[in-house]
BALODO-976128 format. One record per residue (C-alpha): x, y, z; residue number from 1. Coordinates in steps of 0.001 Angstrom, whole numbers, plus 500000, padded with zeros to 6 digits. Layout:
! residues N
((X Y Z) NUM);
...
! end
This chain:
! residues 603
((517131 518946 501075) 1);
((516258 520948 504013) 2);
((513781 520457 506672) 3);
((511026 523107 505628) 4);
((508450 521883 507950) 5);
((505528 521992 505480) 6);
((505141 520525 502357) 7);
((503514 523268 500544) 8);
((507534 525222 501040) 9);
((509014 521724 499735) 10);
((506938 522098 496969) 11);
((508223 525608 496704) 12);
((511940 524684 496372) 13);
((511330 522141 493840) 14);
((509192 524564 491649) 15);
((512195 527212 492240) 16);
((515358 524757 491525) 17);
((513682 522311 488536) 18);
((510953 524403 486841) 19);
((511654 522575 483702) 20);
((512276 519229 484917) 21);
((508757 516625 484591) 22);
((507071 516809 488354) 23);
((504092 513993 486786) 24);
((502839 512329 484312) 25);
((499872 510702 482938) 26);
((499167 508197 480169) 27);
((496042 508563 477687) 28);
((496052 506503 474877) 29);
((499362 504803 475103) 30);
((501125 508175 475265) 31);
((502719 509776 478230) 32);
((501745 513393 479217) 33);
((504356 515154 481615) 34);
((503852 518259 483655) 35);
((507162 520267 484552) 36);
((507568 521532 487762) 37);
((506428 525040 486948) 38);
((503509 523383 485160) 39);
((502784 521236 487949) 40);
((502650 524486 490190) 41);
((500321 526642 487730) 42);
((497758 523970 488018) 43);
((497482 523405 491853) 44);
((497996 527336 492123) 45);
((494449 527641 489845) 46);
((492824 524562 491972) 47);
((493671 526371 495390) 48);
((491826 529236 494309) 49);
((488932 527574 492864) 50);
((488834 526173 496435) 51);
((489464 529716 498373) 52);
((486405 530657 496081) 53);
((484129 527452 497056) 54);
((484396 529112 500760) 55);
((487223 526749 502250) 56);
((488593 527856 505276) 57);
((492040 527468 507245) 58);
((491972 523621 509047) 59);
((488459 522775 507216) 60);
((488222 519664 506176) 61);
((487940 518101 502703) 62);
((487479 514139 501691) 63);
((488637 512606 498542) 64);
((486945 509317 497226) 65);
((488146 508628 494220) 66);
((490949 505538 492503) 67);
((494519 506572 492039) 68);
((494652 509856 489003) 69);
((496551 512736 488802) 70);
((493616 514787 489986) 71);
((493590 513418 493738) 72);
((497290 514985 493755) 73);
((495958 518511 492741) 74);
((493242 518078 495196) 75);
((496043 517202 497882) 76);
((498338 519523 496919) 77);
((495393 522486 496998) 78);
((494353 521868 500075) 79);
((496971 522035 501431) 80);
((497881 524903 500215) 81);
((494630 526491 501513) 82);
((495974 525317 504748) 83);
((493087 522948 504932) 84);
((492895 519498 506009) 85);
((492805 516352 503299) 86);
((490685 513650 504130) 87);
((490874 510378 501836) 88);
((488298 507840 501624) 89);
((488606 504399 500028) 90);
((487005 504098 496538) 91);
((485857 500688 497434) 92);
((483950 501996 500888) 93);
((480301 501396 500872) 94);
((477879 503953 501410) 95);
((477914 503563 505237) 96);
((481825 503502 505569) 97);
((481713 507088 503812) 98);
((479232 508028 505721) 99);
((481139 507233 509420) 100);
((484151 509414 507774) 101);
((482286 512056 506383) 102);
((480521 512893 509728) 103);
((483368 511594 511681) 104);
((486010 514278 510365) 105);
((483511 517085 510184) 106);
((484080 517147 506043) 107);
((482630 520361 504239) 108);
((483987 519635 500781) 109);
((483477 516444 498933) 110);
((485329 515454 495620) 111);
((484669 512579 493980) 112);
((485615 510901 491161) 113);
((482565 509895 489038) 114);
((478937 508941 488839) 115);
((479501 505816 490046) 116);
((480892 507120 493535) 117);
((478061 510020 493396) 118);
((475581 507356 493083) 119);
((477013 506428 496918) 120);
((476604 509738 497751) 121);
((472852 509582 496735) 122);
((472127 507335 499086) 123);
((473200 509132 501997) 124);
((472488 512715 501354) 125);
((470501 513619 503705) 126);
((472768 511968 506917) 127);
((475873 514536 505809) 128);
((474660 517878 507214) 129);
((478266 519075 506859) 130);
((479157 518542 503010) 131);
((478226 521878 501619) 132);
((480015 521325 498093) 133);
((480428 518158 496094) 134);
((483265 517903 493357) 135);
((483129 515313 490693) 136);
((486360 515183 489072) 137);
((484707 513313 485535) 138);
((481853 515102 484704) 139);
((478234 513974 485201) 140);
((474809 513899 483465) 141);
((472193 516191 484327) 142);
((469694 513420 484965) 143);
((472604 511738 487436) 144);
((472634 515112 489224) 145);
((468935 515905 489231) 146);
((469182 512377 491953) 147);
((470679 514924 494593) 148);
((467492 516554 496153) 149);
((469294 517968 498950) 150);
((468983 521746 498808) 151);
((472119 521952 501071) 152);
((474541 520761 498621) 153);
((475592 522014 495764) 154);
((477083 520001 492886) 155);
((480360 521509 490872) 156);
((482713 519661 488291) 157);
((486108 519904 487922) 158);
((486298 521375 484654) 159);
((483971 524050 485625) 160);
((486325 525335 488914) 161);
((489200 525112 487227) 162);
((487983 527818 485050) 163);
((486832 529314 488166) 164);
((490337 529640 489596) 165);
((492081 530471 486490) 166);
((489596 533774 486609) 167);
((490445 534567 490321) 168);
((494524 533842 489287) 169);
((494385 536892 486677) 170);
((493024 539182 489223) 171);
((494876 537713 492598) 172);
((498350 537393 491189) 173);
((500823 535418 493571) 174);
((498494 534689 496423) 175);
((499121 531377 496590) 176);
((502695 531493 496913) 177);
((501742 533540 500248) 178);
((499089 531509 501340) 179);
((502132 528742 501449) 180);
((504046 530428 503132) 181);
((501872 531333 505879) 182);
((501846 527770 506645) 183);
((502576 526591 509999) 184);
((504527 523493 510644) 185);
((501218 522552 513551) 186);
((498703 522837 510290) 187);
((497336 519725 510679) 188);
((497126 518755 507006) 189);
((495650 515213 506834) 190);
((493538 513060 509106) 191);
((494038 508832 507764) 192);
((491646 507038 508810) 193);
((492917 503474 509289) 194);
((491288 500671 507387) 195);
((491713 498648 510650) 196);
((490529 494506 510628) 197);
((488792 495716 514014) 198);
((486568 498091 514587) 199);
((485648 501419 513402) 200);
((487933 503371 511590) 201);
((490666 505530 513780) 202);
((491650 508755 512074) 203);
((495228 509491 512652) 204);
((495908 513152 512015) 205);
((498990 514341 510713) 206);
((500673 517270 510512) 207);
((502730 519583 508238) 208);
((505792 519492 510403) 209);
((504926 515162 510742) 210);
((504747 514631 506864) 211);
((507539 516877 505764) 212);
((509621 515201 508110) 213);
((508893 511434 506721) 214);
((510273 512925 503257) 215);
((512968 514277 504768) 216);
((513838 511107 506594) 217);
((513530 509950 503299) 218);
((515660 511709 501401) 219);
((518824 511800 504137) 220);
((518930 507969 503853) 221);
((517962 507097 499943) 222);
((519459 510086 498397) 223);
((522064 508555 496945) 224);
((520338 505960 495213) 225);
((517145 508316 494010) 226);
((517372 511441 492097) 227);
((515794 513675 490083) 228);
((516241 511639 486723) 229);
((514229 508763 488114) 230);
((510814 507806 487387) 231);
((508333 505695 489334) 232);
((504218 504889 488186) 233);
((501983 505543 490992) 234);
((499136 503411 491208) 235);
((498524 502151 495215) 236);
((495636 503595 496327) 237);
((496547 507369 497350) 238);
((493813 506711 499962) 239);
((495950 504578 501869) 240);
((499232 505937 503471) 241);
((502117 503848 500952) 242);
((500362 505218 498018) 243);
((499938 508685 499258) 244);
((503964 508549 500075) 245);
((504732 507712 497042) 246);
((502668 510273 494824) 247);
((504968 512880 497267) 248);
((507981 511543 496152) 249);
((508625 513921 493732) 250);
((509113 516691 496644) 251);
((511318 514605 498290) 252);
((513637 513388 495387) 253);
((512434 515594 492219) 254);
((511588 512253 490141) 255);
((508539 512257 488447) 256);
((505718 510190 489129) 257);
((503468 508852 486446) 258);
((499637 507583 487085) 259);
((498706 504701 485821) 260);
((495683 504450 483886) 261);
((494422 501568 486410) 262);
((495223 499045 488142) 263);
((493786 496765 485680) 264);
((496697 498334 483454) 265);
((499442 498310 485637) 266);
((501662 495995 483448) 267);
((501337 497100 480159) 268);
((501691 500823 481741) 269);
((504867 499500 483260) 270);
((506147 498796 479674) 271);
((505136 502066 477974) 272);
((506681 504263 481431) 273);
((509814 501884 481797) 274);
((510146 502970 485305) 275);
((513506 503398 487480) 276);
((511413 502876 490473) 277);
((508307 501538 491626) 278);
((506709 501089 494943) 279);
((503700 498032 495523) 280);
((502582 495688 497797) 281);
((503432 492514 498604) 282);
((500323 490493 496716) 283);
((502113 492442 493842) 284);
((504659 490466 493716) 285);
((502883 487149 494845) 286);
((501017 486686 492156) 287);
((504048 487677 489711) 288);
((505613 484635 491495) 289);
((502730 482581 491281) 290);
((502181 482851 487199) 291);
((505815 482200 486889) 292);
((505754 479126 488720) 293);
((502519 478131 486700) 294);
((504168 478799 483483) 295);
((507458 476525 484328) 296);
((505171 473711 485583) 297);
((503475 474241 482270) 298);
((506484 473751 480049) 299);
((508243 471425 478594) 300);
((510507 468945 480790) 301);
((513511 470354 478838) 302);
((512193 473897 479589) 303);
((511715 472974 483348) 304);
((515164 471325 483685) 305);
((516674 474652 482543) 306);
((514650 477026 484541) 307);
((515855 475502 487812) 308);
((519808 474991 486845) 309);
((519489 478949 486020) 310);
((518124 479360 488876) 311);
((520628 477170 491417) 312);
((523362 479259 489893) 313);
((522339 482174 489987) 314);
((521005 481496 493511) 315);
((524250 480516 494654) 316);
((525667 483676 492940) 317);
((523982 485662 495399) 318);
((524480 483674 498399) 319);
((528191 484221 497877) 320);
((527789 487627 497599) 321);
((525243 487607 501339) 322);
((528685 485931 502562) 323);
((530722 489344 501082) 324);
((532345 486470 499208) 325);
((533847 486923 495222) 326);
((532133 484783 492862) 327);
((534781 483051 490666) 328);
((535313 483308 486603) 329);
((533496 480357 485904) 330);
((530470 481404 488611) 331);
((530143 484704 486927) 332);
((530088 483204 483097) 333);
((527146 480854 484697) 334);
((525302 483417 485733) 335);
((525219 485419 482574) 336);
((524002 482375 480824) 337);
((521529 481880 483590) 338);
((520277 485606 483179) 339);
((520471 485419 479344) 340);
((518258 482178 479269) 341);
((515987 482757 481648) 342);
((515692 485786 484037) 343);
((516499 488742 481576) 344);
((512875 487487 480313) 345);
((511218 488420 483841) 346);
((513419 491788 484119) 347);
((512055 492996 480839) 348);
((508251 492153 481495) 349);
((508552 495143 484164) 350);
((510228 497623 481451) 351);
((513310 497377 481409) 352);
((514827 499937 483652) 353);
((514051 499154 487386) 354);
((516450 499506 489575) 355);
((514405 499207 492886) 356);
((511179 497514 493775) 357);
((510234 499340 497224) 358);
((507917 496713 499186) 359);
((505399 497638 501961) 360);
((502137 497721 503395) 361);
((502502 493912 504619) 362);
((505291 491695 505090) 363);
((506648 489642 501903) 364);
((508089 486358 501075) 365);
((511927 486025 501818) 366);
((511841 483410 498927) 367);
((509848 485977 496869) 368);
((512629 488471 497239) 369);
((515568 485423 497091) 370);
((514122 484383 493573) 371);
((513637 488146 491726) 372);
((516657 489432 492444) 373);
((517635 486282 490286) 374);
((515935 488676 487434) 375);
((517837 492026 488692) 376);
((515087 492824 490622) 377);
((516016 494202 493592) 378);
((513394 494748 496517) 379);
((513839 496636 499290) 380);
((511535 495686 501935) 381);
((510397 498467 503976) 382);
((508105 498783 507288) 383);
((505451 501428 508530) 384);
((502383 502093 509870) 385);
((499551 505081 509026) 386);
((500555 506343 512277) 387);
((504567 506823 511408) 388);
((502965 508017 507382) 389);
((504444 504795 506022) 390);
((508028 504753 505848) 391);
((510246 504640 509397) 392);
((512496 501237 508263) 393);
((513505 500410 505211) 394);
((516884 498092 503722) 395);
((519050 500020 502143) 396);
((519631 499993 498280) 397);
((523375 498983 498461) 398);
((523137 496327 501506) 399);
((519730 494546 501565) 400);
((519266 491817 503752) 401);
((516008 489938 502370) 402);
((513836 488861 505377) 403);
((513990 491683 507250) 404);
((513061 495047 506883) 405);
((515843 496901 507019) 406);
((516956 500160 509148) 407);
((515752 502863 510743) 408);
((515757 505848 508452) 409);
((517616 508769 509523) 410);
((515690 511009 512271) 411);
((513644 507727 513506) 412);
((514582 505923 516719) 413);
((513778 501914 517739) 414);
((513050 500271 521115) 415);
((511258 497372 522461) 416);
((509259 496079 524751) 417);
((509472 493795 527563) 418);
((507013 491635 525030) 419);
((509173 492560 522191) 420);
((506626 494714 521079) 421);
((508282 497147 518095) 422);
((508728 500758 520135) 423);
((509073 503972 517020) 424);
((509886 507568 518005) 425);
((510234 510123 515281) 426);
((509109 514019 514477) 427);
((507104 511779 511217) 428);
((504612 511122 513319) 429);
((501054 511232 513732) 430);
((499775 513871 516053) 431);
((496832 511924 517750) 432);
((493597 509816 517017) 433);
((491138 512124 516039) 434);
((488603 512868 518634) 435);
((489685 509346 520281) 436);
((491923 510316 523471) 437);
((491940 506661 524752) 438);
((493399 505302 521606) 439);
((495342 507924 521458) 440);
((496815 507441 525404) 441);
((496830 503856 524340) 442);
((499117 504221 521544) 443);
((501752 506959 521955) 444);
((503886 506720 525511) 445);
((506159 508885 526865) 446);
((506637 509695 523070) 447);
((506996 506636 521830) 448);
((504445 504795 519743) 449);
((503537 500992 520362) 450);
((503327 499948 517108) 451);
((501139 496920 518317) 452);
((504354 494651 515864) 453);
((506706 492099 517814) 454);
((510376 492243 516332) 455);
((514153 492242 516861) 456);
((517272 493610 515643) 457);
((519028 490388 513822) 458);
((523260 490170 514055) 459);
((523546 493023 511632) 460);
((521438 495561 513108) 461);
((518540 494913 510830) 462);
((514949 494994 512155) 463);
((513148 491616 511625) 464);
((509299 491462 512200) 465);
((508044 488088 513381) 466);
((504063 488591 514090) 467);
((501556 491590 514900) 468);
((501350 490987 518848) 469);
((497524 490542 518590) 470);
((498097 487669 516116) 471);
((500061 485703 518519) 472);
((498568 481831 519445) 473);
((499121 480612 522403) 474);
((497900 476861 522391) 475);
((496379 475207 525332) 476);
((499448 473639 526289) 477);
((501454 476975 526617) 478);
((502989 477184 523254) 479);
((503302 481038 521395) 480);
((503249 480728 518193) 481);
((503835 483707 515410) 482);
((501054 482565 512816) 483);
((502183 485238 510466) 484);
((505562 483400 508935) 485);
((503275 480411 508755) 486);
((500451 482149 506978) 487);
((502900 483956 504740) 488);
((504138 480196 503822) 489);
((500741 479003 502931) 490);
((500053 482201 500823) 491);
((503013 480521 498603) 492);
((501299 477743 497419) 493);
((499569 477512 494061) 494);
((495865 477672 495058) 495);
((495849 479031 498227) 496);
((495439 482640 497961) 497);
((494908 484051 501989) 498);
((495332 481504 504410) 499);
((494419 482133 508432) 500);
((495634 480166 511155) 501);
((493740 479073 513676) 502);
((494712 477282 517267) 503);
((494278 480202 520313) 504);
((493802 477748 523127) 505);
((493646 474731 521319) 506);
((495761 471789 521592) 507);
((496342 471708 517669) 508);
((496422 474418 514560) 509);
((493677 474482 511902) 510);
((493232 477005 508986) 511);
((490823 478609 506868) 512);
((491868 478673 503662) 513);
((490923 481485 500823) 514);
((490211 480501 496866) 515);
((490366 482194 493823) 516);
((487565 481125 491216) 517);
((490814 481840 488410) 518);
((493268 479544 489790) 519);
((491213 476097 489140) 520);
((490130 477398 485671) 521);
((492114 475032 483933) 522);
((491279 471828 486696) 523);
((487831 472590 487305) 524);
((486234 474987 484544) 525);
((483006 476729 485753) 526);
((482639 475903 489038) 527);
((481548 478297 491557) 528);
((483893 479474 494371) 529);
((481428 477451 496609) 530);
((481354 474371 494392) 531);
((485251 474437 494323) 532);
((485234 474612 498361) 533);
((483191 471724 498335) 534);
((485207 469467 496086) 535);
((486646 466715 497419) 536);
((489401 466501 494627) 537);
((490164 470277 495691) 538);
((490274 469980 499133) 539);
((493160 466614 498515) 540);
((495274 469396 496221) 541);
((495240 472194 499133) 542);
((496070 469616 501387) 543);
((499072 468125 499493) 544);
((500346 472118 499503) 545);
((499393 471885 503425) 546);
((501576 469063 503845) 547);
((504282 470236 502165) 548);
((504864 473350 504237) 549);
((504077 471481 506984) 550);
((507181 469445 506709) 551);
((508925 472602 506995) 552);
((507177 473781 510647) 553);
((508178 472112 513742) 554);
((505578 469880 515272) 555);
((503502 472206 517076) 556);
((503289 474804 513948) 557);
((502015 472147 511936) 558);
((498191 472715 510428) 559);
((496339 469437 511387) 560);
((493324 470315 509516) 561);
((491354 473245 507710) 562);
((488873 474699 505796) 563);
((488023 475849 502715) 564);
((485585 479512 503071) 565);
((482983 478924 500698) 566);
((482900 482416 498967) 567);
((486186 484913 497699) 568);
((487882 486956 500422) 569);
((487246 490632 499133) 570);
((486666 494227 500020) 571);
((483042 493881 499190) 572);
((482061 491315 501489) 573);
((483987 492723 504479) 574);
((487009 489894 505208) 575);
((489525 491865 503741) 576);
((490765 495957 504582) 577);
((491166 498129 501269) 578);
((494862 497713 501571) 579);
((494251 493938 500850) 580);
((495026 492324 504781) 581);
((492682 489867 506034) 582);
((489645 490964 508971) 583);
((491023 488340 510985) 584);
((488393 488522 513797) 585);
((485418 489208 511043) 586);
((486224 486019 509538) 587);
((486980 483990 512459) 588);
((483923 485186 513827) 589);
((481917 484367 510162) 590);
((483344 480779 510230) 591);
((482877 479929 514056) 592);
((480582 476940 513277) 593);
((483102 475449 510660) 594);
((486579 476413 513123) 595);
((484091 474610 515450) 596);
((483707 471347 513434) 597);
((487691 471102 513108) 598);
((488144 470427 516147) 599);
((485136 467974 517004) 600);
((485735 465812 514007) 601);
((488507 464056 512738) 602);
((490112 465308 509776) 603);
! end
């Protein structure tokens, strides 16, 4: 795959080499619906002149806020194509958080996904002077529209445009195919604005040239393990960077990417699409981890005893193979039994067919990734930022090494800091912070981006992150401590769903520890979140799980005491970003009187 600086002329290519082969899919009442390349083409072709007609202009601005569909890709893909910048917006965003982006990116257009995000909108119509045209992909009631009393704005659905643009594609011919290629590699085509645990928003804006280049990157280093026949079901958020990667995928590698229905649905989607690969998060797989260790500690002691010999052989399987070692006859007949009996159970849950599991977004569980590839599971941990449009490191698919996250891909170059600080130059990389010069001084130097991550290259070459610099403790009596391997630890343990360390110049480490309401259903049926905090029986099972990873932590990494927050960590109350990491700072600064208490009172 060439370098064609845009993605509007990668899109090209594919559309020109594989007009028949699927570009997407989409599932509607457990069927699968595939557009071909060609297909694929007509439609954003139709939506970019639906948008030429709604008065978009070259480097305007529109925002999406809408969930994961196959419609924010047209949108992305036609704006594009206009030359025009995309601007997403987290579904979950209150009314003020859309706001700040709205005005804060100079937005004209507006699509949305349904009433219920309109009904957002509402509330803040008259504090958007520039939104001149609001698109609601699902259609809306009249008396839901009548709410808008802004003369300014006019309301369209997406229905309605389409038929629009398939009107002006009769008369216009192949106007978008020269619209594309009139981009310019400088088009700025997307400004991200960074869910950040501090602060407002940043909005890092990328360009053509910058996100053509991260597929490209992509495709030099993984294009011999993905092609064209694979398939993947997109469902991260589109809105945030991984997600919006990996709905482009099919212009790096040709596979076709199929939307989930939800994310409520991601599972039994996973069995109708059987996907080859599939890209998620880290909580992904932690609570697939968790609700198999629940099930095994709910079985039978004859069911337990052979869950963990199948899992000690085929654990030392692998190890032998880390040592580029050749498992023996007798090894290898184990661990077919082992599979047979108990993994082959797991591989099937996710379809059948996966070859990869692409991690990213956060950092993930060595013993997460140790323990699925007991199933064939393979995950290949990856690392990036908004800033570097996800991908810059990843392990490769024929020499993972879990615990790290893996290599630079091909056109991206590492450094470090005197602090260790993690150092990333690349062409796939954002441009600047949107009307921020400071942050944007702050951040890039001498061409090099400071990715604000401490890390180092292990024996092997491999990068390994140990903490996010601003998340290092340093304890009253001089220690630094990386509270991220420790918080990762807790995060483990059955109950404990976020866990944050706390300790900055103290003389001892304390945590606040997050609940689920689910995961004392069966102990303690109906109580509250706040109830459950309260419990004294509760508090004596987080500690036990305390203890226990305490006994893996040297002395001065060891929690001494903690507490348990009263209420769910969630978007809607603010203590966690829309990409699921904790506001550190907004909920040390919520719990100051209890962080207080820990160290005043004995445990």
């Amino acid at each position: 795959m060439q370098n064609h600086k845009t993605l509007g002329k990668l899109l090209l290519e594919k559309v020109n080499r594989h007009p028949i082969n699927h570009a997407l899919g989409w599932i509607n009442n457990n069927q699968i619906f595939y557009l071909t390349f060609k297909e694929y083409f007509e439609v954003i072709e139709t939506l970019t002149l639906a948008l030429t007609d709604l008065g978009i202009g070259i480097q305007d601005k529109l925002a999406i806020l809408s969930h994961t569909r196959k419609e924010w890709n047209f949108f992305d893909h036609a704006t594009m194509s206009c030359r025009s910048v995309v601007v997403p917006i987290y579904p979950n965003y209150l009314s003020h958080e859309i706001k700040f982006i709205i005005n804060h990116s100079e937005s004209k257009i507006l699509v949305i996904e349904n009433a219920a995000q309109f009904e957002k909108i509402i509330q803040i119509q008259n504090e958007i002077p520039n939104i001149k045209h609001i698109i609601s992909i699902d259609s809306l009631e009249i008396s839901v529209i009548n709410k808008m009393t802004n003369p300014n704005i006019q309301i369209h659905n997406y229905i309605q445009i389409m038929e629009n643009g398939k009107t002006f594609k009769s008369l216009k011919g192949d106007i978008v195919r020269q619209m594309i290629k009139s981009q310019e590699g400088s088009d700025i085509v997307s400004i991200i604005y960074t869910s950040g645990t501090t602060g407002e928003p940043k909005g890092a804006v990328i360009t053509q040239h910058a996100f053509a280049s991260m597929l490209t990157n992509l495709f030099e280093t993984l294009n011999y393990a993905f092609s064209s026949k694979d398939r993947t079901l997109v469902f991260l958020p589109t809105s945030h960077v991984l997600g919006r990667c990996d709905s482009m995928l099919n212009l790096a590698f040709g596979l076709c990417g199929v939307y989930a229905e939800s994310i409520d649905k991601v599972i039994d989607n996973i069995n109708l699409v059987k996907p080859t690969v599939l890209l998620a998060v880290p909580r992904i797989f932690e609570k697939i981890y968790e609700k198999i260790n629940q099930k095994v500690a709910d079985g039978s002691p004859v069911s337990r005893c052979i869950f963990n010999w199948a899992k000690k052989v085929s654990s030392d399987f692998f190890n032998l193979l880390d040592q580029d070692q050749q498992p023996s006859f007798f090894q290898n007949v184990k661990r077919k039994i082992a599979y047979f009996l108990v993994f082959s159970k797991i591989y099937k849950r996710f379809g059948g067919k996966v070859r990869y599991f692409v991690s990213g977004g956060a950092p993930i569980s060595r013993e997460i990734i140790l323990f699925l590839r007991n199933a064939n599971l393979k995950i290949l941990e990856g690392y990036g930022l908004t800033e570097t449009i996800a991908p810059c490191v990843a392990n490769p698919a024929n020499k993972q090494i879990p615990g790290s996250v893996g290599l630079p891909l091909k056109g991206v170059e590492i450094a470090f800091a005197e602090d260790g600080e993690i150092l990333i130059k690349t062409e796939a990389m954002f441009k600047e912070y949107f009307k921020n010069p400071e942050a944007t001084e702050e951040s890039i130097q001498n061409g090099w981006l400071h990715t604000g991550d401490i890390g180092k290259l292990n024996e092997q070459g491999y990068l390994v992150i140990t903490d996010r610099k601003k998340d290092i403790i340093i304890t009253s009596g001089g220690k630094n401590i990386a509270s991220q391997p420790i918080e990762n630890k807790m995060k483990l343990k059955k109950y404990i769903t976020q866990f944050l360390v706390v300790g900055d110049r103290k003389n001892y480490l304390t945590g606040i520890v997050g609940i689920e309401q689910a995961s004392f259903e069966d102990e303690f049926p109906g109580l509250s979140i706040k109830e459950l905090a309260s419990n004294p029986q509760v508090k004596e099972l987080i500690r036990k799980n305390i203890e226990q990873v305490n006994q893996e932590l040297a002395r001065f990494e060891t929690i001494k005491d903690f507490f348990i927050a009263p209420e769910e960590f969630c978007i809607e109350n603010g203590t966690l970003t829309p990409s699921m990491k904790l506001k550190k700072k907004i909920v040390l600064e919520k719990y100051k009187n209890e962080i207080d208490k820990l160290y005043n009172t004995p445990s």
